[in-house]
C-alpha positions in Angstrom: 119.2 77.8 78.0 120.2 79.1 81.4 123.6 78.6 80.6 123.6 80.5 77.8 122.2 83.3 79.4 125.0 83.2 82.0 127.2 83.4 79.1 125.2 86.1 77.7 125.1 88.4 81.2 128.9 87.6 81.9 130.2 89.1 78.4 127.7 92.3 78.8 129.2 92.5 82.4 132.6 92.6 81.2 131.8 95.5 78.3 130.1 97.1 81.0 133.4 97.0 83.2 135.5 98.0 80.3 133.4 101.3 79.5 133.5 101.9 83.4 137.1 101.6 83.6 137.6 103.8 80.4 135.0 106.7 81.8 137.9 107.1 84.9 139.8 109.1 82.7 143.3 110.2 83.2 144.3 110.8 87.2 143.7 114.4 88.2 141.2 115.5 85.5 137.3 114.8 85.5 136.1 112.6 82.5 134.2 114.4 80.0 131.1 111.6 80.7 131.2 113.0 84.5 131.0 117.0 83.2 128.4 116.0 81.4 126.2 113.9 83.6 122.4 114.9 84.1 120.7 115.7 87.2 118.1 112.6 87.4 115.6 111.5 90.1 113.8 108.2 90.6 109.9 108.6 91.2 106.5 107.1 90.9 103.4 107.9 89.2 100.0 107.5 90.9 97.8 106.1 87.5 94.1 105.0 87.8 93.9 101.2 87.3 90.1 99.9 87.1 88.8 100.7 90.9 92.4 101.4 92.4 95.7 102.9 91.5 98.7 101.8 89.6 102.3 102.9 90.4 104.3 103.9 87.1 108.0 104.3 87.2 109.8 106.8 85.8 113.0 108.8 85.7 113.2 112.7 85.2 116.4 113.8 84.4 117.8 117.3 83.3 121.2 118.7 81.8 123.6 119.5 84.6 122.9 123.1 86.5 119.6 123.5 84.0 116.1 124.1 84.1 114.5 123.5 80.7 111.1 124.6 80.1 110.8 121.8 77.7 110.3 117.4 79.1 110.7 115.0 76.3 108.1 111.5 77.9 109.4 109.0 76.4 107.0 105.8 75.8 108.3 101.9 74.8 107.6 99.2 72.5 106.2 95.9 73.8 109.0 93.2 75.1 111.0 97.0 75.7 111.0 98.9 79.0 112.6 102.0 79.7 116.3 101.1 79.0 115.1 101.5 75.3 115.3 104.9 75.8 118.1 104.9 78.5 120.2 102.5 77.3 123.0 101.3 79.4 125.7 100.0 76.8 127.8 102.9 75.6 124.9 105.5 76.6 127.0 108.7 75.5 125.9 106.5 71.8 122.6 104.7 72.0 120.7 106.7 75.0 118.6 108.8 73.2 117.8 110.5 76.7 121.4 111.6 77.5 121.9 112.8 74.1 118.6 115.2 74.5 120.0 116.0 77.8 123.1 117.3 76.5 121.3 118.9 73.8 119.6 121.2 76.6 116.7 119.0 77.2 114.9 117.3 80.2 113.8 114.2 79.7 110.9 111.7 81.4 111.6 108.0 80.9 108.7 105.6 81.9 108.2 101.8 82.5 104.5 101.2 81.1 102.0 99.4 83.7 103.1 95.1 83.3 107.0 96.0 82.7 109.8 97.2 84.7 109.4 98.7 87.8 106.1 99.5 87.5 103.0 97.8 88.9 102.2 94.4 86.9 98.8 94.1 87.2 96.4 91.4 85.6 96.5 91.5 81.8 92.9 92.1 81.4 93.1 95.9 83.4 95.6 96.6 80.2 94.7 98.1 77.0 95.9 101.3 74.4 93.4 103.5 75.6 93.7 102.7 79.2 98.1 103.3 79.3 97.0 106.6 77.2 95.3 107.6 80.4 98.3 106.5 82.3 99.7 108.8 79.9 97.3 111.3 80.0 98.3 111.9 83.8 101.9 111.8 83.3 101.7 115.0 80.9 99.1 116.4 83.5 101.9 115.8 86.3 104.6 117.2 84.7 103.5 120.2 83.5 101.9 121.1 87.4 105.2 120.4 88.7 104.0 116.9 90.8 107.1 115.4 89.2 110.5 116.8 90.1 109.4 120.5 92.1 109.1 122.3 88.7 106.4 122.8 86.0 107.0 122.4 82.7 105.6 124.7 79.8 105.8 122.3 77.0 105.7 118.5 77.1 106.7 116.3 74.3 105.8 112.5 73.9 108.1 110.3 72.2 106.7 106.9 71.2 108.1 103.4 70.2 106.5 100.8 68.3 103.7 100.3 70.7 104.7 103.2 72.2 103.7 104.9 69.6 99.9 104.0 69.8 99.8 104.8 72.9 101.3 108.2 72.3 98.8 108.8 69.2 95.8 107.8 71.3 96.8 110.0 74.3 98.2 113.5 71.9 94.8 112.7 69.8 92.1 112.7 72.7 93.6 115.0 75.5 95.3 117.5 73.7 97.6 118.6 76.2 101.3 118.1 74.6 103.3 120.5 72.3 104.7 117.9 69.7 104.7 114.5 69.1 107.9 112.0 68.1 106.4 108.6 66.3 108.8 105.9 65.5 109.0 102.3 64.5 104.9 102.7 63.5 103.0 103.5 60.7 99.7 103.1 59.0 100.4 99.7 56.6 101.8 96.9 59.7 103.7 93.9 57.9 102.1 90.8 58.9 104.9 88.9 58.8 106.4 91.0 61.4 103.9 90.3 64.0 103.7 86.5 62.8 107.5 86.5 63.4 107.1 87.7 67.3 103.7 85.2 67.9 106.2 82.4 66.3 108.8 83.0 69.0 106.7 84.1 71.9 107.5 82.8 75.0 105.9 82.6 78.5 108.1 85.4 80.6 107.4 82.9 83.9 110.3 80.7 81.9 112.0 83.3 80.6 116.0 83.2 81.7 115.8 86.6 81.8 112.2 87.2 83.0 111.3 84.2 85.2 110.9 84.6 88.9 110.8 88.6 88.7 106.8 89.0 88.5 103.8 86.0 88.7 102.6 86.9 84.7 99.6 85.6 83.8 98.5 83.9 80.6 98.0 87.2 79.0 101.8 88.1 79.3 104.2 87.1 76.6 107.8 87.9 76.1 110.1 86.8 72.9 112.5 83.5 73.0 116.0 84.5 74.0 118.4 84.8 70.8 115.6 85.5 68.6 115.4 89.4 68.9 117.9 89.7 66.2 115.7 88.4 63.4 112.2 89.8 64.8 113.6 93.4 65.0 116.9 94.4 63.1 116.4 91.8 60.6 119.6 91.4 58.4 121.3 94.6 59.5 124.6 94.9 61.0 124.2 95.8 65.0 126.7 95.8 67.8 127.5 92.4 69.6 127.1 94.6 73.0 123.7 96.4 71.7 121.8 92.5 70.9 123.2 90.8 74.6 122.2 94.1 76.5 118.5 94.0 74.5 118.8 90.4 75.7 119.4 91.2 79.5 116.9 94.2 79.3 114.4 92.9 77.6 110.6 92.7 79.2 107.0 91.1 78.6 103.9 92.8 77.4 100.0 91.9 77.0 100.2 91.2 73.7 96.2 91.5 73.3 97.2 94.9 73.0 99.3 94.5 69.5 95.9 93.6 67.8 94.1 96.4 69.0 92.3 98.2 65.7 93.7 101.7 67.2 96.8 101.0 66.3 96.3 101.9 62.5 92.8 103.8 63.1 92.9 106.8 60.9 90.7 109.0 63.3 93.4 108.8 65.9 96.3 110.5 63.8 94.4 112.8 61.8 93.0 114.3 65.1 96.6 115.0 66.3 96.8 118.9 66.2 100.4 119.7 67.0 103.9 118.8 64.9 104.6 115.5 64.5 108.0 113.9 63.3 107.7 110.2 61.7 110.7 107.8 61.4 111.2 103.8 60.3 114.2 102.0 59.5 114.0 101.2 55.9 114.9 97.4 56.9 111.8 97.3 59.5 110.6 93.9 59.3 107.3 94.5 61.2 106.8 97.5 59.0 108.5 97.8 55.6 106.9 95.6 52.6 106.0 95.3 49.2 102.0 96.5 49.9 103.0 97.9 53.1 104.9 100.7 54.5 107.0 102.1 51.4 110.5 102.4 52.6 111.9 102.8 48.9 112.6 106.3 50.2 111.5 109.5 52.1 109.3 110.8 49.4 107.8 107.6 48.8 107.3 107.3 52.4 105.9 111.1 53.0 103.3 111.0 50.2 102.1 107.4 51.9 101.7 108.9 55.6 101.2 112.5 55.0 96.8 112.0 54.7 96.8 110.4 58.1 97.5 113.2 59.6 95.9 116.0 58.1 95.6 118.1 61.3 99.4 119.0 62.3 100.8 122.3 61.5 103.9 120.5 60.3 105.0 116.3 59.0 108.8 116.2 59.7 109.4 112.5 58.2 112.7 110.6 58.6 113.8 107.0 56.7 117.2 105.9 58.1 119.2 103.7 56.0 120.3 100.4 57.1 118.1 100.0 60.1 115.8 98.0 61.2 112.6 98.5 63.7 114.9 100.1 67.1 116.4 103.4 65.7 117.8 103.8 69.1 120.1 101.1 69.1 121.7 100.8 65.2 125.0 101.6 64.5 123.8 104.9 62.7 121.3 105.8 65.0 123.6 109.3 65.2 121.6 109.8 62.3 118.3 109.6 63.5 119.3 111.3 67.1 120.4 114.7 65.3 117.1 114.6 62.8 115.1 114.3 65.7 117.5 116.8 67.9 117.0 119.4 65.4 113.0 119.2 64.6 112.7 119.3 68.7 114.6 123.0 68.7 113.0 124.1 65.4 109.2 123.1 66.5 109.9 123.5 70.2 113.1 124.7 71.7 114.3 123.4 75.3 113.6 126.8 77.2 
């Protein structure tokens, strides 16, 4: 197993080299990647955590020479971190961050408590409602200018899978953001989805990619290498360099928190007061189903989610073809980047 991880980091290394090369350009002109790269700073995030504090990561970057009124917090699945959102293979195509941040946007990337660089505390201090405070201060932090010298006016949370939840549960009990992005999640969970990940979960202190980075307890679980394929894009094509770069970046969760009745509580949506777009792959295999979500087509879909939440101003619902559960990284996730570009400056603008 470890020496197929070796294989697997080697070949990502050498796509990685290739795209470096290539971004050199041609001698005496600057690349178009380097005119176009954000401003971005590294920081930390104080977060209460039972009796203490918890340090969440996060990265704040805005469009070159810019000061948008307008932070896009982006939130990730479990077994995901932040790279989900930043991806590092061919960014200027699957990092949904950089494409906001040419679009005029600045954006807030975060590793949840138990992943990444943030604090991995024990599994029992973690639950939904306990990141949404995490959350909760985030927004709070942004908009007073605690994180990167300048307010912000209007804050957006963008959610993934779990991500999601936890951006529904923060947006439905605090209040305080301006719109509210919800992918990868809906109301009717396939159970075979979920079966699929506890049938290929694996202890992250064994991990070839995990093992020997944190001291996880039993309440940590990560998914077996080679198998994210199957659990999350299901039979759809993908890109050789997007699966082994999931692979390398992958992370654990406490997957107590994937059971959590929240998740599909209608109370929590329907008190979400501000626009909301909605977007699945219509191959989702921990969504899409026969008695589940209906991703026959938009309309279908719309009619299905539209009830749950009955208090924003305005649904925005997107079903991309031939993907599975991570729009960020299909091949056609252009698709899904420009729907979601274009809600953003009808609902909010960037300032």
């Amino acid at each position: 197993m470890k020496k197929r991880a070796v294989s697997v980091l080697r070949r990502t290394a050498a796509v990685c080299a290739a795209v470096t090369l290539l971004s050199v350009g041609v001698a005496g002109s600057a690349p178009a990647a380097e005119r176009t790269t954000p401003d971005c700073q590294v920081t930390t995030v104080d977060v209460p955590l039972g009796s203490g504090t918890g340090k969440m990561w996060g990265k704040l970057c805005r469009p070159a020479g810019s000061s948008p009124s307008t932070v896009v917090t982006m939130v990730h699945g479990a077994t995901y971190n932040h790279n989900y959102w930043d991806f590092p293979y061919q960014p200027d195509t699957y990092s949904f961050s950089r494409m906001l941040n040419r679009a005029g946007y600045a954006t807030f990337v975060v590793d949840r408590l138990g992943t990444g660089n943030s604090t991995v505390p024990p599994s029992s201090k973690l639950n939904l409602t306990t990141e949404a405070g995490h959350l909760h201060k985030v927004v709070q932090d942004l908009r007073a200018g605690r994180i990167g010298g300048t307010g912000f006016s209007k804050v957006v949370l963008a959610g993934y899978s779990l991500g999601s939840a936890v951006s529904e549960i923060e947006a439905s009990k605090y209040h305080d953001v301006d719109a509210l992005l919800i992918t990868a999640l809906g109301h009717y969970n396939n159970p075979a989805g979920t079966k699929a990940i506890i049938e290929n979960g694996q202890d992250p202190n064994t991990d070839p990619v995990l093992g020997g980075r944190h001291q996880y307890d039993a309440g940590y679980a990560t998914v077996k290498p080679g198998s994210r394929k199957a659990i999350f894009y299901a039979d759809q094509p993908m890109d050789s360099g997007v699966l082994a770069t999931d692979e390398l970046t992958k992370d654990a969760n406490v997957f107590s928190e994937s059971s959590d009745p929240l998740i599909t509580d209608p109370s929590v949506s329907k008190a979400i007061n501000v626009p909301v777009m909605f977007a699945l792959g219509d191959h989702d295999p921990l969504m899409c189903g026969d008695g589940y979500e209906d991703c026959t087509s938009t309309a279908a879909l719309r009619a299905q989610e539209a009830p749950f939440w009955s208090s924003a101003p305005s649904f925005d619902v997107l079903l991309l073809p031939k993907a599975g559960h991570g729009l960020n990284l299909v091949p056609n996730t252009g698709v899904y980047q420009t729907a979601a570009r274009s809600w953003l400056d009808r609902v909010v603008g960037h300032g």
